[in-house]
PDB file of N, CA, C, O and CB in Angstrom:
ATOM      1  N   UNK A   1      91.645  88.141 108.043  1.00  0.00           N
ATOM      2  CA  UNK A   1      92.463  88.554 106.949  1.00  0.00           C
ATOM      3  C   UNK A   1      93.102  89.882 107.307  1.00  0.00           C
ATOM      4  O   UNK A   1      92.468  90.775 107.870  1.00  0.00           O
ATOM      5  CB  UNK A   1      91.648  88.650 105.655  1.00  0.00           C
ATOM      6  N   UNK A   2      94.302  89.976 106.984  1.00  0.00           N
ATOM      7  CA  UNK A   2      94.725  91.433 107.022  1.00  0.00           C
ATOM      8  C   UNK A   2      94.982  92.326 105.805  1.00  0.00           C
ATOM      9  O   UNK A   2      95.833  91.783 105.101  1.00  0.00           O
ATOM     10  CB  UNK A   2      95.880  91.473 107.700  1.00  0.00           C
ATOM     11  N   UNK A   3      94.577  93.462 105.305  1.00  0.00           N
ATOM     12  CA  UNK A   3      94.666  94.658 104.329  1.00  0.00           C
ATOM     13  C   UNK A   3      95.827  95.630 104.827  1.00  0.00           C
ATOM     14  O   UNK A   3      95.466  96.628 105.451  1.00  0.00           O
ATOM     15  CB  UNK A   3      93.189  95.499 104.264  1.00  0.00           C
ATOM     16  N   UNK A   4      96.839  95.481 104.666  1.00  0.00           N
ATOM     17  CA  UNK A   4      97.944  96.675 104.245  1.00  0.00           C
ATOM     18  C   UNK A   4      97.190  97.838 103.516  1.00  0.00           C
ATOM     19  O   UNK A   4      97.039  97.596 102.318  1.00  0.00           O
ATOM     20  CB  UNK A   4      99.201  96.070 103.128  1.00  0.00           C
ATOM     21  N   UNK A   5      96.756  98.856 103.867  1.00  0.00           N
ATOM     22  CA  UNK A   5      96.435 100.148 102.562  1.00  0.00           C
ATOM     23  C   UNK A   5      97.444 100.494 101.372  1.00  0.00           C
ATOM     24  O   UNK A   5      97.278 101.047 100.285  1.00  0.00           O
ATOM     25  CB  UNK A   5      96.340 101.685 103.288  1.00  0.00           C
ATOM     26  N   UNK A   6      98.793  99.828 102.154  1.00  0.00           N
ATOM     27  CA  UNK A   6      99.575 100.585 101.472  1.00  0.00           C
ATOM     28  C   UNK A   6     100.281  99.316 100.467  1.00  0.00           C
ATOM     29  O   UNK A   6     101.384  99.600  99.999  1.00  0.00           O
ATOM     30  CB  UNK A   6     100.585 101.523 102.518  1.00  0.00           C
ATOM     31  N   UNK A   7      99.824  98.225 100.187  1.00  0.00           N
ATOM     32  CA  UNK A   7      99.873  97.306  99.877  1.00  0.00           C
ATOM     33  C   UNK A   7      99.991  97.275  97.986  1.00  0.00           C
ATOM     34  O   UNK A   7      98.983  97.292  97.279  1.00  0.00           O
ATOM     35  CB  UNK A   7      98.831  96.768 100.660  1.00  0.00           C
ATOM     36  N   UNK A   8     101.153  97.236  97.535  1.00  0.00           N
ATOM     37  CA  UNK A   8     100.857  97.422  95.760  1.00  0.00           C
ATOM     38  C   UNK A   8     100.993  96.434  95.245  1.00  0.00           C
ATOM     39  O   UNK A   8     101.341  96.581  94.074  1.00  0.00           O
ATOM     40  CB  UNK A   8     101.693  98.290  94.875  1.00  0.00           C
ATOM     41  N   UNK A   9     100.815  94.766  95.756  1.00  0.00           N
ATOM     42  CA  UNK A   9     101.088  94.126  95.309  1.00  0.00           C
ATOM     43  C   UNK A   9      99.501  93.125  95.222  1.00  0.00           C
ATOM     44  O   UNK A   9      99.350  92.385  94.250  1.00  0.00           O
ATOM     45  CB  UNK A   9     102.331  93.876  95.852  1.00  0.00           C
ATOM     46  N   UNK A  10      98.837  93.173  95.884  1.00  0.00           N
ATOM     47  CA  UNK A  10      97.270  92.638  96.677  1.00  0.00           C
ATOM     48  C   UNK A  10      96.891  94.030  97.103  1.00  0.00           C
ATOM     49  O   UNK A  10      97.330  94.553  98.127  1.00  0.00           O
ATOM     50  CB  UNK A  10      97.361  91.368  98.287  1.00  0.00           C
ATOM     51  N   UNK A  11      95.870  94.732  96.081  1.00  0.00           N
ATOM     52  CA  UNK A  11      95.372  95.418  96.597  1.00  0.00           C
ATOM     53  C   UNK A  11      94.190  95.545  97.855  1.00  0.00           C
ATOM     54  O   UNK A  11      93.400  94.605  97.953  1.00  0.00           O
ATOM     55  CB  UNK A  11      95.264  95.730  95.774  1.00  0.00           C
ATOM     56  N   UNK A  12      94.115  96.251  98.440  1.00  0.00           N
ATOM     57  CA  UNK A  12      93.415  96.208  99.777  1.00  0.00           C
ATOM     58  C   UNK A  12      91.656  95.840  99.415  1.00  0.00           C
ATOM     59  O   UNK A  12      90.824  95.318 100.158  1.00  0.00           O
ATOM     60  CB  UNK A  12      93.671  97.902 100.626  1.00  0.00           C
ATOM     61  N   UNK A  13      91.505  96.345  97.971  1.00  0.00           N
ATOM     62  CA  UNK A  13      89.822  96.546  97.304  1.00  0.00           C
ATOM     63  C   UNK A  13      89.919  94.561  97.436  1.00  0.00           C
ATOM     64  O   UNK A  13      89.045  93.749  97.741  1.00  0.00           O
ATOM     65  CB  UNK A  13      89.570  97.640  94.917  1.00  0.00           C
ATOM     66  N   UNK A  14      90.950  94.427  97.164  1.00  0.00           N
ATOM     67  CA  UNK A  14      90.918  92.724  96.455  1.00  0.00           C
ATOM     68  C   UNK A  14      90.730  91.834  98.090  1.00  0.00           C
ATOM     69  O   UNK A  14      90.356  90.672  98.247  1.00  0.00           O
ATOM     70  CB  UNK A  14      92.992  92.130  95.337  1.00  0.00           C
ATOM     71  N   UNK A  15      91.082  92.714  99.018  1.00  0.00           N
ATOM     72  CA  UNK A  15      91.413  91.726 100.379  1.00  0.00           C
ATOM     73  C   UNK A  15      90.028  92.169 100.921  1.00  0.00           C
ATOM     74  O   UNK A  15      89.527  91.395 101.736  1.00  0.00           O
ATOM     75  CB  UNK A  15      93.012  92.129 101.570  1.00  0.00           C
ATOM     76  N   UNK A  16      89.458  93.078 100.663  1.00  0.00           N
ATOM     77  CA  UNK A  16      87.758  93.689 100.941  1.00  0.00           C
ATOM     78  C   UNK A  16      87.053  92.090 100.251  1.00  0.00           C
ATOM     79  O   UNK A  16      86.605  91.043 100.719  1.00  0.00           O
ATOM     80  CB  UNK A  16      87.161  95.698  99.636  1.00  0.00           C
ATOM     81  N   UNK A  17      87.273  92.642  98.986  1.00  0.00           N
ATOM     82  CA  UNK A  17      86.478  91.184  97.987  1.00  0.00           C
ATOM     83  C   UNK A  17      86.319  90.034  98.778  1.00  0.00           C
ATOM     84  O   UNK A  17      85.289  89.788  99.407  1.00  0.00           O
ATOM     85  CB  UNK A  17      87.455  90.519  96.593  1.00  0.00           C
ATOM     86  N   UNK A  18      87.665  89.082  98.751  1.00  0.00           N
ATOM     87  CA  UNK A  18      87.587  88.249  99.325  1.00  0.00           C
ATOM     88  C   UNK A  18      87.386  88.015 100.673  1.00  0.00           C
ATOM     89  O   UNK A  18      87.271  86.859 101.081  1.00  0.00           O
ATOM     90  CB  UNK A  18      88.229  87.908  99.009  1.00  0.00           C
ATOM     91  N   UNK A  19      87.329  88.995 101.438  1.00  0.00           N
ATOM     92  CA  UNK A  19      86.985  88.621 103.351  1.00  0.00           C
ATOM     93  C   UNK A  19      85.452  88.443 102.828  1.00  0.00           C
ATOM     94  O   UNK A  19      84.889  87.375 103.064  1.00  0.00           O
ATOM     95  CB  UNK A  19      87.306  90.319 105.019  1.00  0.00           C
ATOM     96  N   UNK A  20      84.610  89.709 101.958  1.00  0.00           N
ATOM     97  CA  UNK A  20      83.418  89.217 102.134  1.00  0.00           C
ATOM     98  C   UNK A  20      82.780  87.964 101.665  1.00  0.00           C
ATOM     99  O   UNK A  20      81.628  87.649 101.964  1.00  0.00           O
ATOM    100  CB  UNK A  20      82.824  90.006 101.801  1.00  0.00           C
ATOM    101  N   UNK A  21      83.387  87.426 101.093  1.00  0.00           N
ATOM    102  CA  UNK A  21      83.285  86.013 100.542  1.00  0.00           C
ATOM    103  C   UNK A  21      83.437  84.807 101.428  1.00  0.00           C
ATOM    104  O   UNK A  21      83.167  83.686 100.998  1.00  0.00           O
ATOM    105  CB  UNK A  21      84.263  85.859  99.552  1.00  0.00           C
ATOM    106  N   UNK A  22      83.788  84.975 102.438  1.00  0.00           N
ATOM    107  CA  UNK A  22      84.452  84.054 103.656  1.00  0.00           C
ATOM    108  C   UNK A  22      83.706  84.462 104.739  1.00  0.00           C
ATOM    109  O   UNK A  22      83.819  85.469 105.438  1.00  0.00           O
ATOM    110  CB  UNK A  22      86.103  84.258 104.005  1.00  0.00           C
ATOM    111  N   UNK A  23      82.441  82.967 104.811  1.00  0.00           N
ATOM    112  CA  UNK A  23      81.602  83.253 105.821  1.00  0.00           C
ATOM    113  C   UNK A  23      82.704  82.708 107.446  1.00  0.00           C
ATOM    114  O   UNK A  23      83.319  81.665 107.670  1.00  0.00           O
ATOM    115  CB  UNK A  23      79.937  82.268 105.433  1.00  0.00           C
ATOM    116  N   UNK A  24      82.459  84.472 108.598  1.00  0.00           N
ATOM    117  CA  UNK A  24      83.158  84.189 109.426  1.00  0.00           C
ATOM    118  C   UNK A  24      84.265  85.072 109.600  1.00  0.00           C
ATOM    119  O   UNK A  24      84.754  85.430 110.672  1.00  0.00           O
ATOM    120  CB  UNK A  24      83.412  83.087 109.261  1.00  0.00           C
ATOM    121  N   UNK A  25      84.636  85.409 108.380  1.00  0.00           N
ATOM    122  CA  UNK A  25      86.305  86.117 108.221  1.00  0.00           C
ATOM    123  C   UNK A  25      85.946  87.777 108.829  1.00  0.00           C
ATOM    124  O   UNK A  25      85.042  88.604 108.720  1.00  0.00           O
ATOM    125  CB  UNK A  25      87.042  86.181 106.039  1.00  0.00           C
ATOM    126  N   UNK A  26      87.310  87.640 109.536  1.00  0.00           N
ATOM    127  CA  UNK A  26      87.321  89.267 109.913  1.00  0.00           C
ATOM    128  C   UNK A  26      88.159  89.934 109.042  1.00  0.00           C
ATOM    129  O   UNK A  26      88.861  89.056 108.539  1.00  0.00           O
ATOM    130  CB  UNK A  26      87.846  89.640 111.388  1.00  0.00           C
ATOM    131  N   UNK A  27      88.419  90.838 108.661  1.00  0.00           N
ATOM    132  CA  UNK A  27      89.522  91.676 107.794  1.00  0.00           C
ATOM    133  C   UNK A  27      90.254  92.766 108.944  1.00  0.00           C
ATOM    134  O   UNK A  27      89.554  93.661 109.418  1.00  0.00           O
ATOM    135  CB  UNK A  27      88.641  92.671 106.337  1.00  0.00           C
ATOM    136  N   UNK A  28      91.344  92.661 109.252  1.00  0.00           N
ATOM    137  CA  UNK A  28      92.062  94.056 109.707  1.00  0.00           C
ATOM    138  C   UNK A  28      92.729  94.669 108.908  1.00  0.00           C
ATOM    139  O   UNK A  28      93.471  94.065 108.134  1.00  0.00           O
ATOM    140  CB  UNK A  28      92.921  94.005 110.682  1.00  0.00           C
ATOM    141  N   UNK A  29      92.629  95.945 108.905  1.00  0.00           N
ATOM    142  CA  UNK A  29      93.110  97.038 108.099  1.00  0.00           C
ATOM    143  C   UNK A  29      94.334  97.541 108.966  1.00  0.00           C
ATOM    144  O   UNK A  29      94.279  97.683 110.188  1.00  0.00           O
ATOM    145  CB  UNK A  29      91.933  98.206 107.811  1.00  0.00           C
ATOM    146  N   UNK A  30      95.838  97.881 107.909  1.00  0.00           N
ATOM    147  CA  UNK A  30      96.891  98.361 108.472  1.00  0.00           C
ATOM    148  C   UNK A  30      97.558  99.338 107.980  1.00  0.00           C
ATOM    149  O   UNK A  30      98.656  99.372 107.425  1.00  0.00           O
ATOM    150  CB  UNK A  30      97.585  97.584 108.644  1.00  0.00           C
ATOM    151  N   UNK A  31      96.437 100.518 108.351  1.00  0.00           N
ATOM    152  CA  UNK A  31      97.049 101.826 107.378  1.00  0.00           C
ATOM    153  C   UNK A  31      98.617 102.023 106.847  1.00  0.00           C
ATOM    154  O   UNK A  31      99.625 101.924 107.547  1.00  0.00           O
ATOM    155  CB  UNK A  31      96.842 103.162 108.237  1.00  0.00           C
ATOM    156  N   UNK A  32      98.585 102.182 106.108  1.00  0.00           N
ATOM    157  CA  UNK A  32      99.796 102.466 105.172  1.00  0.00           C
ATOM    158  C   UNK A  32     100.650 101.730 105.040  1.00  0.00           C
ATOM    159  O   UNK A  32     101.547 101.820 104.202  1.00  0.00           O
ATOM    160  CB  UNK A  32     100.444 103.398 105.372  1.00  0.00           C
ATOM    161  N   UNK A  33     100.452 100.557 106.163  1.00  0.00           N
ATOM    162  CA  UNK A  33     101.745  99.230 105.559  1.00  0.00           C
ATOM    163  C   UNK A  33     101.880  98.685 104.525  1.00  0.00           C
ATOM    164  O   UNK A  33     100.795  98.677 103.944  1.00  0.00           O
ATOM    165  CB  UNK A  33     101.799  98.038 106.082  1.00  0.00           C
ATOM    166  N   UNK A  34     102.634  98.217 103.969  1.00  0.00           N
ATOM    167  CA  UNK A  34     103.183  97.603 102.889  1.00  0.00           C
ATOM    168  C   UNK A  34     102.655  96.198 102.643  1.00  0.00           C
ATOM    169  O   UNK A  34     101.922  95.910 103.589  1.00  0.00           O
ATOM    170  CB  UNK A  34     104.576  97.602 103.046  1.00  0.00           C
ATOM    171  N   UNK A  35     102.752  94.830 101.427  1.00  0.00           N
ATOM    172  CA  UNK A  35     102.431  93.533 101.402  1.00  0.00           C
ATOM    173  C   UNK A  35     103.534  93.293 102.663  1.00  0.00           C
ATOM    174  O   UNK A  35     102.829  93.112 103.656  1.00  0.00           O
ATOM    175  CB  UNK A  35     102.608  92.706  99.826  1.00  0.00           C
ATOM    176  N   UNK A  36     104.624  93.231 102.964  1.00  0.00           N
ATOM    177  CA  UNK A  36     105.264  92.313 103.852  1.00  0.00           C
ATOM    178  C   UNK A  36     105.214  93.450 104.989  1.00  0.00           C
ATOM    179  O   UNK A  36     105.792  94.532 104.880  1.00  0.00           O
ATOM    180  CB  UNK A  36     106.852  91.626 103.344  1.00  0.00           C
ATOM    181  N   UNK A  37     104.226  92.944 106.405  1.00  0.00           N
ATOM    182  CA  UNK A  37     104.405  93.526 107.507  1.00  0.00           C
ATOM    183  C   UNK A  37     105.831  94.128 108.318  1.00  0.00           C
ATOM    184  O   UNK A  37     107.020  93.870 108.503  1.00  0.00           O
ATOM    185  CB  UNK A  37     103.849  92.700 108.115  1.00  0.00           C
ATOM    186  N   UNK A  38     105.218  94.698 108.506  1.00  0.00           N
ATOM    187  CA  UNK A  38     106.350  95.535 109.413  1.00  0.00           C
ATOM    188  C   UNK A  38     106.810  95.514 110.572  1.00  0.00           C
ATOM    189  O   UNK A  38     106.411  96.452 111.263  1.00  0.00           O
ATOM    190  CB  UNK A  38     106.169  96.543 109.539  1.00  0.00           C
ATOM    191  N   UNK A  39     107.383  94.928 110.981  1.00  0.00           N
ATOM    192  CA  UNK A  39     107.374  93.941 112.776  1.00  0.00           C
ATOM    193  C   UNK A  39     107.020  95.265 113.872  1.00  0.00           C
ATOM    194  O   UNK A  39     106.850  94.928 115.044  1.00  0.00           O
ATOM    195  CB  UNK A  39     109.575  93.030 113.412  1.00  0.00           C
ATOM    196  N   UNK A  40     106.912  96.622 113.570  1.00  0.00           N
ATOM    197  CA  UNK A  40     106.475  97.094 114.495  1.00  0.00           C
ATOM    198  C   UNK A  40     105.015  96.879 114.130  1.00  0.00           C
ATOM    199  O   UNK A  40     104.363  97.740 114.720  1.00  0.00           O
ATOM    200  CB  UNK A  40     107.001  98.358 114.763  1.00  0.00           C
ATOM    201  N   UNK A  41     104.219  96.079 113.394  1.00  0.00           N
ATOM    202  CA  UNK A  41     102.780  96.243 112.528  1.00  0.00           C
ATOM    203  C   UNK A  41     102.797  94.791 113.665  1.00  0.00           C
ATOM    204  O   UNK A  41     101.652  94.474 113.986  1.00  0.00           O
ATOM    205  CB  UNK A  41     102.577  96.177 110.207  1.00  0.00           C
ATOM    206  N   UNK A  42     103.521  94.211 114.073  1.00  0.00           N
ATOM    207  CA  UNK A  42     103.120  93.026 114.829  1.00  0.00           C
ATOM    208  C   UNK A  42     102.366  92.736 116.173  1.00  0.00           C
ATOM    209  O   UNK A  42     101.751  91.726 116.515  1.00  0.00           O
ATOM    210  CB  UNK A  42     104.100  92.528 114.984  1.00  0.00           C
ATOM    211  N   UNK A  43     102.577  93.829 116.787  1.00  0.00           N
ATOM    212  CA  UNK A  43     101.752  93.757 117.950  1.00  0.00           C
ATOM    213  C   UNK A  43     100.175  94.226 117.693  1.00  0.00           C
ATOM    214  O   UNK A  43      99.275  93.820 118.429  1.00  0.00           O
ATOM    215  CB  UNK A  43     102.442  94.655 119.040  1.00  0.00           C
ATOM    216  N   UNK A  44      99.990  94.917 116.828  1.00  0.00           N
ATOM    217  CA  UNK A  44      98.757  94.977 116.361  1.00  0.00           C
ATOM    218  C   UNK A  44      98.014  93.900 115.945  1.00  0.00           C
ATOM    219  O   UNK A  44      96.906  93.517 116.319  1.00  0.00           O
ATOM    220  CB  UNK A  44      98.767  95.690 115.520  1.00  0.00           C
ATOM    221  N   UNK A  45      99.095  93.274 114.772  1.00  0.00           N
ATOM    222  CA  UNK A  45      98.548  92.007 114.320  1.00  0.00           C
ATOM    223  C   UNK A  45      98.158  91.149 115.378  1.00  0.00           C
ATOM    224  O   UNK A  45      96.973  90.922 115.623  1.00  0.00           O
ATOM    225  CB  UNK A  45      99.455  91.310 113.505  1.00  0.00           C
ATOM    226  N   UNK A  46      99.043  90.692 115.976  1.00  0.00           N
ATOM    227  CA  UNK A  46      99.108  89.877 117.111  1.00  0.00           C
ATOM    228  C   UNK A  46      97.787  89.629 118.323  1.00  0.00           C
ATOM    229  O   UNK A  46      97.457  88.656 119.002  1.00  0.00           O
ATOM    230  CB  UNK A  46     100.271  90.467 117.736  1.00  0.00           C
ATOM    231  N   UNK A  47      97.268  91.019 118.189  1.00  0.00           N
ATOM    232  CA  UNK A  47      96.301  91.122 118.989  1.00  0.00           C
ATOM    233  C   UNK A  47      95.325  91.014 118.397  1.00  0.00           C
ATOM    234  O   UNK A  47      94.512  90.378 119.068  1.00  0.00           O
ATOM    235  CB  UNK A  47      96.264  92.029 119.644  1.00  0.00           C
ATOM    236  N   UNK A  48      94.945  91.305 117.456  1.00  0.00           N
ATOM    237  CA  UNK A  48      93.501  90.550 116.404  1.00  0.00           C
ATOM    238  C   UNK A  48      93.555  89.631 116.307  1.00  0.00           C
ATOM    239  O   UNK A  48      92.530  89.030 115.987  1.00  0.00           O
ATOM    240  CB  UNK A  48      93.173  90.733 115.062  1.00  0.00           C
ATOM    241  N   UNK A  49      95.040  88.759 116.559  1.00  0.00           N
ATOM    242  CA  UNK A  49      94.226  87.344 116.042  1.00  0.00           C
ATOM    243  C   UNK A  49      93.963  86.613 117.111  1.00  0.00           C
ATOM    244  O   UNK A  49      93.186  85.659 117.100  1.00  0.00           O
ATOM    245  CB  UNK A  49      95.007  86.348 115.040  1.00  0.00           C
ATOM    246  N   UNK A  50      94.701  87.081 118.270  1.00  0.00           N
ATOM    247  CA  UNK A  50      94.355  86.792 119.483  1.00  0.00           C
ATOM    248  C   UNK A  50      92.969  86.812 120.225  1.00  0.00           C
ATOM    249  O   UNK A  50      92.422  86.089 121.057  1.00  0.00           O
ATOM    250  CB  UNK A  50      95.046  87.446 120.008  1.00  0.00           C
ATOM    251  N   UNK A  51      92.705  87.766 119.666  1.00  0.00           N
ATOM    252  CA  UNK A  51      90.841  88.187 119.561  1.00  0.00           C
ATOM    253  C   UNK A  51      89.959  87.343 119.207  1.00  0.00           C
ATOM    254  O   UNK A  51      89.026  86.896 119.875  1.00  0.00           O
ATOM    255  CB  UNK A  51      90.398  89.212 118.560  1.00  0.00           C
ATOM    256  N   UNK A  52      90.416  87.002 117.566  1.00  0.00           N
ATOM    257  CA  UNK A  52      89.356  86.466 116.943  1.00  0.00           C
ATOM    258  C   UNK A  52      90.041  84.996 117.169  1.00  0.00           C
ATOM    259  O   UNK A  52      89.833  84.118 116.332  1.00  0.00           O
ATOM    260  CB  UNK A  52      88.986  87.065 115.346  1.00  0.00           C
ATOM    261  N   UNK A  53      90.680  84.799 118.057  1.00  0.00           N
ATOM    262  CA  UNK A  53      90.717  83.141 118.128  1.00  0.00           C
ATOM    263  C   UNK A  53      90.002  82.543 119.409  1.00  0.00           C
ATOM    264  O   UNK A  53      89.472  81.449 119.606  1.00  0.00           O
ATOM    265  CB  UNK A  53      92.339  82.580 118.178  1.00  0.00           C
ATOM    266  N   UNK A  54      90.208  83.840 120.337  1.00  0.00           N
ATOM    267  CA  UNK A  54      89.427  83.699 121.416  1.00  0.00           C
ATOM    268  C   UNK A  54      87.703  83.657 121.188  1.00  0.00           C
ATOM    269  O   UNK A  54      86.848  83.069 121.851  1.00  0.00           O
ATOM    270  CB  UNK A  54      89.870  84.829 122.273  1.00  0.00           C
ATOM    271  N   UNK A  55      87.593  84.397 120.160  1.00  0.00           N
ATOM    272  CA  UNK A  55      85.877  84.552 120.046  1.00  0.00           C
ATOM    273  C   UNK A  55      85.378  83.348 119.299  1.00  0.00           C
ATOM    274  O   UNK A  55      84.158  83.326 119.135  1.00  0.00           O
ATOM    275  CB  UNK A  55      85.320  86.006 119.136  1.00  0.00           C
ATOM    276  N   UNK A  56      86.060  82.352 118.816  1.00  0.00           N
ATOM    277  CA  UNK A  56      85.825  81.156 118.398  1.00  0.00           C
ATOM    278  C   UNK A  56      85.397  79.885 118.945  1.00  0.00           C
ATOM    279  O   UNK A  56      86.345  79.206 119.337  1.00  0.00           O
ATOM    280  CB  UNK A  56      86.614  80.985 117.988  1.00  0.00           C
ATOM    281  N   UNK A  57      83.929  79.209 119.132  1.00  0.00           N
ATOM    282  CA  UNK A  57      83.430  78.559 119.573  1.00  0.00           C
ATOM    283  C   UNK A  57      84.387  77.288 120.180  1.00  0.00           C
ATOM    284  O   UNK A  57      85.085  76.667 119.378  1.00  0.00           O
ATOM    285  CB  UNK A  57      82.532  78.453 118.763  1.00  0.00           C
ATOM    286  N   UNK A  58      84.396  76.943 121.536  1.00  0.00           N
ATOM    287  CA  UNK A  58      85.046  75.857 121.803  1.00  0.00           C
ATOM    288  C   UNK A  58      84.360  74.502 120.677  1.00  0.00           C
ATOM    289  O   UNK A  58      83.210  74.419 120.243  1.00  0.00           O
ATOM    290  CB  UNK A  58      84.863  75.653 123.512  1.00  0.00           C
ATOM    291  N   UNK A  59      85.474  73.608 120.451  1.00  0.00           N
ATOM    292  CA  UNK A  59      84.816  71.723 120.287  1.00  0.00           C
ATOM    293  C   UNK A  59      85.504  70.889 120.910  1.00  0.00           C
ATOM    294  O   UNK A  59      86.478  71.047 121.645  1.00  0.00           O
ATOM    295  CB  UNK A  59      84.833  70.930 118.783  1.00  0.00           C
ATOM    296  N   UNK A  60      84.816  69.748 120.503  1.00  0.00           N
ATOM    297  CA  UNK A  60      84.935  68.563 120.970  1.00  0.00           C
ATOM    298  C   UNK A  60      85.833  68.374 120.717  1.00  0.00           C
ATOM    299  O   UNK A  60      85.877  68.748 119.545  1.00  0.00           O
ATOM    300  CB  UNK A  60      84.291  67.730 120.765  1.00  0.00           C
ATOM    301  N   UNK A  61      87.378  67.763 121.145  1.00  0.00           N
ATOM    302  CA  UNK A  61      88.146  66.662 120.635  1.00  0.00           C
ATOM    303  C   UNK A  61      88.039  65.222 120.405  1.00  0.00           C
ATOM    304  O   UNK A  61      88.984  64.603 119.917  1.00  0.00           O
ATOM    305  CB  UNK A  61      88.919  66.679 121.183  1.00  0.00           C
TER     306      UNK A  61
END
């Protein structure tokens, strides 16, 4: 999940709430960005999810 701090539309307390509710979920935090990312906020993004997709158990097809 990602948290904007600067977010006035989904507050960041509310994106806390729900990650902990979601067995598995990571939350990244994006100081002071806004609800709609900021394409320089993308390479950041980009790389967490790259992360957490990699750290995800291979399966079966």
């Amino acid at each position: 999940m990602v948290a904007p701090t600067g977010d006035r539309l989904v507050l960041p307390e509310s994106s806390y709430r729900l990650a902990a509710g979601i067995p598995g979920a990571q939350l990244l935090e994006l100081p002071g960005a806004a609800h709609v990312l900021n394409p320089a906020d993308r390479a950041i993004w980009l790389r967490h999810v790259r992360e957490f997709l990699t750290e995800l158990p291979a399966t079966a097809a």
